[in-house]
N, C-alpha and C positions, 0 to 999 in steps of 0.2 A: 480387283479382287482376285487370288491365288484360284487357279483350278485345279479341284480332287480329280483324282483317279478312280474310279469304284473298277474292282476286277469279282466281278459276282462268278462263282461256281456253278449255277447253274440257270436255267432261263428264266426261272421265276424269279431269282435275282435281279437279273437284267433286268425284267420289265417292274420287279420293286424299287428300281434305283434310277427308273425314268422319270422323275419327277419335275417341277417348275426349274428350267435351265441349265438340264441335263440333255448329252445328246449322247447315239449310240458313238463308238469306234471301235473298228477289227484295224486292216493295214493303215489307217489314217491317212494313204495318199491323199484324200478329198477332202478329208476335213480338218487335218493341219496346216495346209496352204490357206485354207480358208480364217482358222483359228488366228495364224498369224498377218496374216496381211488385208482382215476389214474389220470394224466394229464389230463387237458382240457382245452378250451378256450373259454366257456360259459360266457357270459352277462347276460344272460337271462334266467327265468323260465316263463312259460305260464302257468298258470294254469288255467284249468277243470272249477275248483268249483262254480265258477257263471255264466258258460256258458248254463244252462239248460240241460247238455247231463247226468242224473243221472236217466229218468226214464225209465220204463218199461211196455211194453205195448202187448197187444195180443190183434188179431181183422183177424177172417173169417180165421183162422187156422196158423197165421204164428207171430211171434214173433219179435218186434223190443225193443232191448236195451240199451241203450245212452252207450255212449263209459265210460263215468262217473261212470257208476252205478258198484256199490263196491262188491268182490265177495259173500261177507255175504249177500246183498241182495238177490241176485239173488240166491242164497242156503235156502232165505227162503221167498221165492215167492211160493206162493204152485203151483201155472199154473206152474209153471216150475220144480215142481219135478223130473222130472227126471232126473234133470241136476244135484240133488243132492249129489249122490256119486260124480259126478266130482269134484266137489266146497271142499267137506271136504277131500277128497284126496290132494289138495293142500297147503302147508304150515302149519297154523296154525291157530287160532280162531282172533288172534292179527294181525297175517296178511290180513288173508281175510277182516278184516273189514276198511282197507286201500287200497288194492290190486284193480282195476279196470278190468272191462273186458275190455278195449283197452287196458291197460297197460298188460294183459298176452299176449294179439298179437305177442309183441315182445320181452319177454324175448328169452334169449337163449337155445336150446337146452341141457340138461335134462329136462327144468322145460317149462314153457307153456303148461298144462293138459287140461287147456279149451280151447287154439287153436285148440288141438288136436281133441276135441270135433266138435268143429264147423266147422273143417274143414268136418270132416267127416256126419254132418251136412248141407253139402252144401251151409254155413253162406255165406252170402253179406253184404263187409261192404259201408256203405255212408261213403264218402268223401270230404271232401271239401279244394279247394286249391284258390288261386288266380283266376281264370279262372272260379268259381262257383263250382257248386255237383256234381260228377260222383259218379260210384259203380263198386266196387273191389269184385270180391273173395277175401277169404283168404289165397291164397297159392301166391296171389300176395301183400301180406302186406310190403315185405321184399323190395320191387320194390317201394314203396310211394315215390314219389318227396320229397324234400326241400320242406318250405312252408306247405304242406297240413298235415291235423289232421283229422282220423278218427272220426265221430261223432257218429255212433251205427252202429249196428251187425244187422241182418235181417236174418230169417230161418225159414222155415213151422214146424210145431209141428209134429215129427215123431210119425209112429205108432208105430213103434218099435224099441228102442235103446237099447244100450249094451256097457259097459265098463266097463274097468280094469286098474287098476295100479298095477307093481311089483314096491318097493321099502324096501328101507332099514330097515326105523321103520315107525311110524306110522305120524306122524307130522313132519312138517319142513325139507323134505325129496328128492331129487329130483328122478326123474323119472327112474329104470333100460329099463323098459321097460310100454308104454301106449298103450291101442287101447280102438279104439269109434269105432263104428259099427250102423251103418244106414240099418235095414233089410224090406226089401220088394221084390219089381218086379226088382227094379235097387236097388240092395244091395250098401252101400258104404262102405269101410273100410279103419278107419286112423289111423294113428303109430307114437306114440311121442316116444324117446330113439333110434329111428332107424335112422338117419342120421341128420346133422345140422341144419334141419326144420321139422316141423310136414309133413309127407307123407303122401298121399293117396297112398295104391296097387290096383293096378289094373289090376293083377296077382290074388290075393285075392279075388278081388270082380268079376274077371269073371268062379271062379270056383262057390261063392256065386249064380252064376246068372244062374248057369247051372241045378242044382235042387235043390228039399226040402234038408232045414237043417236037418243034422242030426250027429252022431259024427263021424263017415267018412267025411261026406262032411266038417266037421270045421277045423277036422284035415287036410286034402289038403287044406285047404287057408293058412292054418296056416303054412305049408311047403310051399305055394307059397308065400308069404309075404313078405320070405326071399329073393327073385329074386329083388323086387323094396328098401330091407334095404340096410343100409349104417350105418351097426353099429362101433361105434366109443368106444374109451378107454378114462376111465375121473377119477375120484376121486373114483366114486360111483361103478362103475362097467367093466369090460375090453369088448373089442369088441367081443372079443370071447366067453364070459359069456352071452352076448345080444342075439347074435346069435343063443345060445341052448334055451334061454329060452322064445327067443319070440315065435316059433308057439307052445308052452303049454299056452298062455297068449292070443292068438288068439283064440284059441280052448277054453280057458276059457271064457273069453268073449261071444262068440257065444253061448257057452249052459252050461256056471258052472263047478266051480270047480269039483264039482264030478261026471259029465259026462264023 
């Protein structure tokens, strides 16, 4: 059976035209790899692109941005510099400029580097289903009903962030091991390559919480980290290779390679 395109103008749209075998698309890297190369039973595409969810916005410290909006943007939005290593850490220049920040929400495990981010960013995302708008965390995205579509990502502007990816080469790579780190009074710390979803430690973040950084202190989160991983064996790397090399990736993160 032929698949429609539905291009709704605006989000009530969208969630009117998620019905039995309908699914969302913005840049479709995830889900036309997927469309063409396994079974399915799709009708329907819903696309983003005239829904209004592509922009980006900052206002009284905290960050809202449309589930639409493309990773290349947001890699060169300057307010959002820091997110920068994230964004070129992922994929490719070709990709990113397809690639959606809803759409890494839910890839799978290696790859999601900017889940991984905004988990540990404390992101909220807006959601909208049948029923009207509520807001999710991220660590409940995986949990979204039928029907509903994330509309954007919400997060205060940290004072202080930190991240790292190990990977294979340089582009188009997925993840052996990721962490984002959120440093202050309530330290946060999250780990993409470390079990079937972006985690938060929280082993990690209460030795973070217990005094000043320093590389003792990075190095024990970075051996606790391992208490809340669930590292797994895939193409790119064995469980057992995750394992060693996540707390030197922890510890990098927190204060540099050559700390």
């Amino acid at each position: 059976m032929p698949i429609s395109v539905e291009v709704p103008e605006s989000i009530a749209g969208v969630v009117g035209a998620l019905g039995d075998g309908a699914v969302v698309i913005a840049g479709g890297t995830e889900v036309m790899p997927r469309i063409n190369t396994e079974p399915h039973d799709l009708r329907a595409l819903v696309s983003l692109r005239r829904a209004g969810l592509g922009g980006i916005e900052l206002q009284d410290g905290e960050a809202t941005i449309g589930a639409a909006a493309t990773l290349a943007r947001v890699g060169a939005d300057e307010r959002l510099a820091f997110l920068r290593p994230v964004i070129e850490s992922i994929a490719s220049p070709t990709i990113r400029n397809l690639a959606t920040v809803g759409g890494n929400l839910f890839v799978e495990q290696p790859y999601g580097d900017l889940a991984v981010a905004l988990l540990a960013l404390d992101a909220q995302l807006d959601v909208a289903g049948p029923g009207g708008s509520e807001t999710r965390g991220v660590a409940d995205v995986a949990d979204l009903p039928a029907g509903h579509v994330v509309t954007a990502v919400r997060f205060a502007l940290p004072a202080a962030f930190r991240y790292t990816k190990a990977m294979r080469r340089r582009q188009n790579s997925a993840s052996i091991v990721t962490v984002a780190a959120v440093l202050g009074a309530e330290p946060r710390l999250a780990l993409g390559g470390a079990g079937r979803k972006p985690i938060r430690s929280a082993a990690a973040e209460a030795v973070l919480a217990a005094g000043p950084l320093d590389r003792e202190r990075a190095e024990a989160a970075g051996r606790a980290a391992l208490d809340d991983a669930e590292p797994f064996t895939d193409a790119y790397a064995s469980a057992w290779y995750r394992a060693r090399v996540l707390p030197v990736h922890v510890r990098r993160a927190l204060i540099g390679a050559a700390a």
